[in-house]
Every structure is written in C-alpha cells, then in structure tokens.
C-alpha positions as CSV (number, residue, x, y, z in Angstrom):
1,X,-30.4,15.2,9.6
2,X,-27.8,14.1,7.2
3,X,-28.1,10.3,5.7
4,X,-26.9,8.2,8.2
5,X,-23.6,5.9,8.4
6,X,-24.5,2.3,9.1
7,X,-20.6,1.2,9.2
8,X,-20.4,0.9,12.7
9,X,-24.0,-0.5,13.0
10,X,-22.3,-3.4,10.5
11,X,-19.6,-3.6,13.0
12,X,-21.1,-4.8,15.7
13,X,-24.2,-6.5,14.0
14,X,-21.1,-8.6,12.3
15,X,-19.6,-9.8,15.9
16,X,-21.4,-12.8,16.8
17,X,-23.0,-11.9,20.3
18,X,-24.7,-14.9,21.0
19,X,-25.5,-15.1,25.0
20,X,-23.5,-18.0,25.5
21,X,-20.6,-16.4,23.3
22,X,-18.8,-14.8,25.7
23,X,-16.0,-14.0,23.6
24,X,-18.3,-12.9,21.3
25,X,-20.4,-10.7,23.6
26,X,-16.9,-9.3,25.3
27,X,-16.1,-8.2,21.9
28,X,-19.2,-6.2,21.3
29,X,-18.4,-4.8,24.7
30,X,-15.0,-3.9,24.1
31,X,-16.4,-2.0,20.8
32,X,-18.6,-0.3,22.8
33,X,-15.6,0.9,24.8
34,X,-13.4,1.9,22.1
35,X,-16.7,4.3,20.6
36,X,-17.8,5.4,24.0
37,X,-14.0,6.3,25.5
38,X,-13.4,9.9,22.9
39,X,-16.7,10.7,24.5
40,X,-15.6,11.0,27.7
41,X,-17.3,8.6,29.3
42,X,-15.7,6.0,32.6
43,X,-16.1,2.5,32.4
44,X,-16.7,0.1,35.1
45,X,-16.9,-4.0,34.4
46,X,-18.5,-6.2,36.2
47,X,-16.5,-9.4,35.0
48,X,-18.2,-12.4,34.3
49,X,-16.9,-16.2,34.0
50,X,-19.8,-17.7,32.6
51,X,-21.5,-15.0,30.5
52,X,-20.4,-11.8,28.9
53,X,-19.1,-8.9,31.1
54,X,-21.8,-5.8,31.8
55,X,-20.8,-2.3,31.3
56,X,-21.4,1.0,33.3
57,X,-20.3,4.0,31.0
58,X,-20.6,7.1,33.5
59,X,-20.2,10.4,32.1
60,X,-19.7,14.0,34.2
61,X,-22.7,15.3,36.7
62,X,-23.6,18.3,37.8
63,X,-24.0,18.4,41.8
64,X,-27.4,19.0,41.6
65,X,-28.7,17.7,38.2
66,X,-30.5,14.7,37.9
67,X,-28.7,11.8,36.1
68,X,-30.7,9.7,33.0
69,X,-29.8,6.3,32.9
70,X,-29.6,4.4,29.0
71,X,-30.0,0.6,29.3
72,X,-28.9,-1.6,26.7
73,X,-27.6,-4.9,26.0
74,X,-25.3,-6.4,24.0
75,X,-26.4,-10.3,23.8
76,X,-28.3,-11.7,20.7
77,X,-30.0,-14.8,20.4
78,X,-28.5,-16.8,17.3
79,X,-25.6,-19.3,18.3
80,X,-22.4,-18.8,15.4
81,X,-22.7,-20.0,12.2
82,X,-26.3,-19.9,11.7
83,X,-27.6,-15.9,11.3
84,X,-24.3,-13.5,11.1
85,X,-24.3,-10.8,8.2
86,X,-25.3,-7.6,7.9
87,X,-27.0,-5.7,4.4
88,X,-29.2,-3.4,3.2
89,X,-31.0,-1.3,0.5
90,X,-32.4,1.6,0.4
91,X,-35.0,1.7,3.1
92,X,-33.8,-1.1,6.1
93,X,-31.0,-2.8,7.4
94,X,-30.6,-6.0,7.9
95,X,-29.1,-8.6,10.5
96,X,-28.8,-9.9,13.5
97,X,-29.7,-7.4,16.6
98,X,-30.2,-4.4,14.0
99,X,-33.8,-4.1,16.1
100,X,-33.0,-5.9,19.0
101,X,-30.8,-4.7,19.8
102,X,-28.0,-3.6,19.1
103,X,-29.4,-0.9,16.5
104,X,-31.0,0.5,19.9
105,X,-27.2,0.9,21.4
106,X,-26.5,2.7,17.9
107,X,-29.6,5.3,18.3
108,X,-28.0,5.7,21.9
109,X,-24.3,5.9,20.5
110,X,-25.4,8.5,17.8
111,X,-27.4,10.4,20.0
112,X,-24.6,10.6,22.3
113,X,-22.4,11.8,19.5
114,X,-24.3,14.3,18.6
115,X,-24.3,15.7,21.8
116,X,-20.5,15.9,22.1
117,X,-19.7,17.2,18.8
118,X,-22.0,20.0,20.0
119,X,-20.8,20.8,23.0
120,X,-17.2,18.8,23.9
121,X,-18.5,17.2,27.2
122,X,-21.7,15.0,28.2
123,X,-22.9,15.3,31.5
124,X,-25.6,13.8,33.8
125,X,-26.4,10.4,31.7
126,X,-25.0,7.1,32.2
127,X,-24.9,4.1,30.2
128,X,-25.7,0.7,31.0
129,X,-25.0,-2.4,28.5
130,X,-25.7,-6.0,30.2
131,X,-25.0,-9.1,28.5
132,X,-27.4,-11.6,29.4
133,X,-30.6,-9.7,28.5
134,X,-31.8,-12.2,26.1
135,X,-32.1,-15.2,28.6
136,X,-34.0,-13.5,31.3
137,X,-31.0,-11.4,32.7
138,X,-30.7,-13.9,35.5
139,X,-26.7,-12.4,36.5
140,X,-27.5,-8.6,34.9
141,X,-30.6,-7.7,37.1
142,X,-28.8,-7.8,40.4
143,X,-26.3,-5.1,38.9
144,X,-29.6,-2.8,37.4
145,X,-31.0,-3.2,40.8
146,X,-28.1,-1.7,42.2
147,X,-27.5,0.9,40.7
148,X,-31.1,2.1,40.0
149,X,-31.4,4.0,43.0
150,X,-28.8,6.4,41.5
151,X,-31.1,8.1,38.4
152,X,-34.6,10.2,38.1
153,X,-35.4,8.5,35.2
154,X,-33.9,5.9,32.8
155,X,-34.8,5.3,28.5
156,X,-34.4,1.4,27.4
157,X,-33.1,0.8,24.3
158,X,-35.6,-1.9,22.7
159,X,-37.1,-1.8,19.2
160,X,-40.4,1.1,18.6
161,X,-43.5,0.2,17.7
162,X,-44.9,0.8,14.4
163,X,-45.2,3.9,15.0
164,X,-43.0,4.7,16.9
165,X,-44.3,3.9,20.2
166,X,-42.9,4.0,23.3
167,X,-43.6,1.2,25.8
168,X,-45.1,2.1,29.4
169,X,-45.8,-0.9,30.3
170,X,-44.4,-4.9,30.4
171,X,-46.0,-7.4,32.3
172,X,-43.8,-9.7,34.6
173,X,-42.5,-12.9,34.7
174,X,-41.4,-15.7,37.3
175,X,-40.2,-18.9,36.3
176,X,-39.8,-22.2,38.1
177,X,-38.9,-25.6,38.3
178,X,-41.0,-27.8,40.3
179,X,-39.2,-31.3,41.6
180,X,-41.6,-34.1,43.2
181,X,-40.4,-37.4,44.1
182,X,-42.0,-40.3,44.9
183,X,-41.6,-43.9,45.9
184,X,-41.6,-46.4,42.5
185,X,-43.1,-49.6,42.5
186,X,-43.9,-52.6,40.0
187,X,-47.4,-51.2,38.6
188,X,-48.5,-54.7,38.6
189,X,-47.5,-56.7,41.7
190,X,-47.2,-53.8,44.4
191,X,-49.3,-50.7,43.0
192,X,-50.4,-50.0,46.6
193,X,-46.6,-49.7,47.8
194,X,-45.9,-46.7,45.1
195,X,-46.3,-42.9,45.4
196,X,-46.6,-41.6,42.0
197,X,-44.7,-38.4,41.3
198,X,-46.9,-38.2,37.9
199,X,-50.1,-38.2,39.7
200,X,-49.2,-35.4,42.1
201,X,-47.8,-33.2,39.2
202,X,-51.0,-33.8,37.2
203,X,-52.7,-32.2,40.3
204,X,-50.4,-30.3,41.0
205,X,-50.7,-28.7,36.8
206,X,-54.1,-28.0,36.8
207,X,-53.9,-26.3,40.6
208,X,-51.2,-24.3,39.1
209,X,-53.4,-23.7,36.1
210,X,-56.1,-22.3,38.2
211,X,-53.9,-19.4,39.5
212,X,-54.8,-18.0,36.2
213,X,-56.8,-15.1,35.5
214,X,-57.4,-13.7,32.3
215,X,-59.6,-10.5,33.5
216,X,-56.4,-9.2,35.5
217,X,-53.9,-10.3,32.7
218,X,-52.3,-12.8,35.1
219,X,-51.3,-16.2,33.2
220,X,-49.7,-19.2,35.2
221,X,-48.5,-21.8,32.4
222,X,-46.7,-25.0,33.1
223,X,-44.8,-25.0,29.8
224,X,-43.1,-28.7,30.5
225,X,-43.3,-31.5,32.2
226,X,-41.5,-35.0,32.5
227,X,-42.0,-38.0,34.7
228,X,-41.7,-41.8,35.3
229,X,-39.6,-44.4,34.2
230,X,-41.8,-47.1,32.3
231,X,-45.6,-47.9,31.9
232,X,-45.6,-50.6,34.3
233,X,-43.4,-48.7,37.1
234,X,-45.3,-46.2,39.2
235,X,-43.4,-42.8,39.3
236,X,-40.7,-42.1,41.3
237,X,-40.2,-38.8,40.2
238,X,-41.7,-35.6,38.1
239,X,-41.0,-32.2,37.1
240,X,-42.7,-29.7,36.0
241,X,-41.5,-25.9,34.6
242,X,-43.6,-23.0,35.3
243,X,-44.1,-19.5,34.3
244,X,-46.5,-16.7,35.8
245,X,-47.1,-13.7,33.8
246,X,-48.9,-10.3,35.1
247,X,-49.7,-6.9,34.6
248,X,-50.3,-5.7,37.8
249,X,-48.2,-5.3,41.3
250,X,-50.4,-6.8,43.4
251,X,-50.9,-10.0,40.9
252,X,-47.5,-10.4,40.9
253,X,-47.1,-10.5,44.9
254,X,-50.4,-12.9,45.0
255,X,-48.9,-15.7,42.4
256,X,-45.7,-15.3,43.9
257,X,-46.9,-15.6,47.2
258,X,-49.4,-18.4,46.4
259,X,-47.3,-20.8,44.3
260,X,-44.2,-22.0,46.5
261,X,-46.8,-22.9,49.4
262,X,-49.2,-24.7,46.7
263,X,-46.5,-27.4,45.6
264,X,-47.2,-29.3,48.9
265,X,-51.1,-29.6,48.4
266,X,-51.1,-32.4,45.4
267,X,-52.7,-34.3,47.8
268,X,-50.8,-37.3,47.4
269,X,-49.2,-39.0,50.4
270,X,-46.0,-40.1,50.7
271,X,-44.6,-37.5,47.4
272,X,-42.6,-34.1,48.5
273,X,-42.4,-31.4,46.2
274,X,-39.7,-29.2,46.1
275,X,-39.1,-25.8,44.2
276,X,-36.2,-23.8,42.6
277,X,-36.6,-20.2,40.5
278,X,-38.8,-17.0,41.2
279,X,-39.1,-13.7,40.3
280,X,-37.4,-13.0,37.0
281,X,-38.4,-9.8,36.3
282,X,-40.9,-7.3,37.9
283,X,-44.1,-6.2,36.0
284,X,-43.6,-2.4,34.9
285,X,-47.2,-0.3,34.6
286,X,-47.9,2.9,34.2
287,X,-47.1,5.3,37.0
288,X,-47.6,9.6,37.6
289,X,-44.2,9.8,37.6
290,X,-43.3,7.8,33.7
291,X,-46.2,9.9,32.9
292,X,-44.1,13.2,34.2
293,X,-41.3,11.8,32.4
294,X,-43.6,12.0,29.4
295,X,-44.4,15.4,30.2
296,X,-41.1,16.5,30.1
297,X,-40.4,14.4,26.5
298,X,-42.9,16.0,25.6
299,X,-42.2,19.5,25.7
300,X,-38.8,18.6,25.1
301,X,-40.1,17.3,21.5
302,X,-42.7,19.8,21.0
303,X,-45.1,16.5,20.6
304,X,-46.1,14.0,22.4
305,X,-44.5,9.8,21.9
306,X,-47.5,7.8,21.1
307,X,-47.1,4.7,23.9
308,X,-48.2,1.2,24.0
309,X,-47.7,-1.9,26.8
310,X,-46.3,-5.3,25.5
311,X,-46.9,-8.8,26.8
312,X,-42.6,-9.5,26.5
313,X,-40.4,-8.7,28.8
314,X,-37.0,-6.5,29.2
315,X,-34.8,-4.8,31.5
316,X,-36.9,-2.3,31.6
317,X,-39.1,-3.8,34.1
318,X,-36.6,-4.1,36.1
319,X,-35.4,-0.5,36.4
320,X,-39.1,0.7,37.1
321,X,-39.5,-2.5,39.8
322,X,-37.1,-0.6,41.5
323,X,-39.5,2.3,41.2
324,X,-37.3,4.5,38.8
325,X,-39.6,6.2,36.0
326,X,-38.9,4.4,32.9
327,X,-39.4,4.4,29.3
328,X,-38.9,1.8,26.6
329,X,-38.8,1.5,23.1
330,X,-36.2,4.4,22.1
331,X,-34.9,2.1,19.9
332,X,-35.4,1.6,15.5
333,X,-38.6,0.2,14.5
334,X,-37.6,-3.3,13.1
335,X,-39.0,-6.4,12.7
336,X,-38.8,-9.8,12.1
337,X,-36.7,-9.8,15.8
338,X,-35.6,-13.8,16.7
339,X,-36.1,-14.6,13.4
340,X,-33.3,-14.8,10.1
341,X,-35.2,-11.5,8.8
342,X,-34.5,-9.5,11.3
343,X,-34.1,-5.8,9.9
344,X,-34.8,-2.0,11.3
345,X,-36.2,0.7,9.2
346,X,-33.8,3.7,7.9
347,X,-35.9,6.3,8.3
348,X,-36.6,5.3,12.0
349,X,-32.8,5.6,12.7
350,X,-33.0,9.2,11.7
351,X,-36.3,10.0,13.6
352,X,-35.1,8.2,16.9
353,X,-31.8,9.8,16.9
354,X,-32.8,13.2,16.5
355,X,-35.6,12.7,19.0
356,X,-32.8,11.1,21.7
357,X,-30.0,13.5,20.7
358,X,-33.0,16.5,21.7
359,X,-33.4,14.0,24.9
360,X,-29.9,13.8,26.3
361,X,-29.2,17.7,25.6
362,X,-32.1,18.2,28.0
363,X,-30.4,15.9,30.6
364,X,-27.1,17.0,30.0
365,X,-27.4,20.7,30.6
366,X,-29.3,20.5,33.4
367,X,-27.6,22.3,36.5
C-alpha cells in the first residue's frame, strides 16, 4: 500500500470535538458528510439540542446479503484551548482522537475509499458515528439499540492492541446516584431527634461494597460520597455515586437486580433512600457467533486477528448487548489516549486499512 495521506486525519483531529462542543462535534460530523457523500452513501441525523448530532451513513444492499455495521464516534474528551494540534514524524501521528478515535473513523473512511475506487458502488455496510461516546453514550445507545437488529455483524472502531488485537470482550458498567435524607438535629441538645443520612450511607457503602466479587470480575465501587451540614448537626442528607462493573451476563442481571432493592436496608429508621441511573452499557463476552465472525476474518485475511478483552467500556457492548456479533479494536494502535500525548502508529494505519478494505469487499459483494 502506498504511503498514506494524513491531511484529512489533520482535518478533523484539528476541529475541537469536545463532548460538550456541540458545534465542534457538528463540525466533525458535517466533515464526515462531505467525505462520505462521493461514496454514495445516505445520511440520516438524529438532531441533538444538548449534545452533538449522531449519524447513520447507509449505503446500497443486496436483497439478500447481510449488512455489516461500522460504529464510530466523533466526540473527544479535551474541552477547547487545552489539547488541539495535530503533528507528526516519521513513524506516529500525533493529537487529539488520532487513536481514539477519530483515527479509527479514518481506517473506516480509507477503507471505504478503497473499496469505491475499486468498484464505483459500496453495498451492504452501514455506518454509524455517535457523539456522546466519551461520556458513557447516555443519548447515543438508545439509537445503536435501535437499529442493531438490522446487521449480522458490526466492527467498532476503537484503538488495536499492541499488536494488533482485536477486542472480544468489555465488561459492563451501571452507574448511580444514591439520595438519602434524613431528619437533622442539634448533635448536642437533641441527638435522639435526628436521623443521620451519613450513618445510613456509611452502611449503606460497605453493603454496596460487598456486592463485589473479584473471582467473577464483578466490582461495585462507590466512587463519591457527600453528606451533612456541620459537625455538631446530625445529617439531614447524603449521597453517594456508584458504579458496578462485570464480565459476565448473569453478574450483570444479579448487581442490577440486587442494588435498587438494597438502598432501603441501611437499617436506619426514619432515613429513605432513593435512586437515579442504571445500566449504562451491557457487558460484551465472547459468543459462537463473534467467534464465526472471526472465522470468516479469518479466511477472509488468510490469518487469524490475535484478540484480547478490556476492563473499559465502548459502544461496542452495546451492539453485542443487543446480541449482534461484534468486534472491536479495528482501529490504529495508539497510545497515550486521554492524555496530551496522544499519538497512533503509521505503520498500523497501513496494516488496518488494508485488513478493513479486504473486510468491507467481503461484505459488499456479498449477494
């Protein structure tokens, strides 16, 4: 493959795509849309008021054939002014999203080029680009959910491993916010009339804390909490913020099943306990059918992807929640991700694209 051309890579990594930018993020997305449009491809938005709009590019399908979604999104996590530019040298670029990810939407873009300039038309894959990805897709998930039904298999766009992994599995993540009130009441003079939100939360923690269990990779973690007024008032009030992690389907229904009816058992008369949040994203494991999808890479590639499963989270979990077989980690390998050294490797631009471009071909002259 010839040296690749970075200048649209530098384009986008240049536009300031914050998640609360939603100028910023529109104006990735309408970049998208002025690359993806000579390909062929339909757009539908789903507006947004409060954060960036998502974008479904569909392309041609045969009746038959079965449709590949690629899932992207166009949000990254620095606010303007602080991390903007875009360089490089020899063997990496560097900048904001040039792993994560918006150098993942430019091994998709490529890869879709490719294709075109090959054969004039794309058929059978889709493209999905969300805005919100980066803050736990909170408005973009109920749009993946409904559309998932409509693909046999779908390719995320995060960063590779270090060698060049793919990922097949994420655990999942629910996240709350725990409200108890209480009754205050001078600490010194009328302890006996008070119902201390702070006591009932520090029961409440370490009951939440026991939901734990390292041996099936489930972690319950209250990240925060806050409480009281003054030292000599007994609490009126406490909150606490939560967040269960797992790696397996029947974890995740037990914690989320367990934890709204535990907020009323702090044992503490006279303080209620209220809850907001949930389910944020679904825990993705390995399935027969990823593996078939893996199968098929596989003899599409003439080798197999080497695979790995991450602790963090991504929209890919919540395309295979939906029970859609799904791969992730067709993006650059990069790292320094979150950070002001972000940067993606060179030479895993030209090994991803190739790989993808041999992907989509597979998909797209399928009849």
């Amino acid at each position: 493959m010839a040296t690749i051309d970075f200048t649209d890579l530098k384009t986008i990594v240049e536009i300031n795509s914050w998640t609360g930018n939603k100028e910023g993020v529109d104006l990735s997305g309408q970049t998208m849309k002025k690359w993806f449009k000579p390909l062929g491809f339909n757009v539908e938005v789903f507006h947004r008021e409060s954060v960036g709009n998502h974008l479904l590019f569909t392309s041609l399908q045969h009746k038959n054939a079965p449709k590949l979604l690629l899932l992207g999104h166009l949000d990254t996590v620095f606010p303007p002014g602080i991390f903007e530019s875009f360089s490089e040298d020899e063997d990496w670029v560097y900048g904001p999203g040039t792993c994560d990810m918006k150098g993942g939407n430019f091994v998709a873009l490529s890869a879709l080029r490719n294709l075109h300039q090959k054969y004039g038309q794309i058929w059978n894959i889709d493209v999905l680009l969300v805005s919100d990805e980066e803050t736990g897709s909170d408005d973009s998930k109920f749009v993946t959910r409904q559309i998932a039904h409509q693909y046999a298999a779908c390719l995320d766009f995060e960063a590779a491993g270090s060698d060049h992994e793919v990922v097949v599995g994420r655990k999942g993540v629910a996240t709350y916010k725990i409200v108890l009130k209480g009754v205050a009441a001078h600490a010194g003079n009328n302890y006996h009339l008070g119902k201390n939100a702070n006591l009932a939360a520090a029961k409440l923690l370490i009951a939440l804390d026991e939901l734990t269990d390292i041996s099936q990779g489930t972690t319950v973690n209250v990240g925060k909490i806050k409480g009281g007024i003054s030292t000599n008032t007994i609490s009126p009030n406490a909150e606490l913020m939560v967040e269960a992690r797992f790696t397996q389907p029947d974890e995740q229904q037990r914690v989320l099943g367990v934890i709204p009816e535990l907020i009323h058992q702090h044992g503490i008369e006279g303080v209620t306990a209220s809850i907001e949040g949930g389910l944020q994203r679904d825990v993705m494991t390995p399935t027969p059918e990823q593996q078939a999808l893996l199968d098929t890479i596989a003899s599409i590639l003439g080798y197999e992807l080497k695979t790995e499963q991450r602790g963090g989270v991504s929209d890919a979990n919540i395309m295979a929640g939906a029970g859609i077989p799904t791969l992730d980690g067709f993006g650059p390998f990069g790292d320094g991700d979150h950070t002001e050294h972000e940067r993606a490797s060179k030479a895993s631009f030209e090994r991803r694209i190739k790989e993808v471009t041999a992907i989509l071909e597979h998909y797209s002259l399928a009849e």
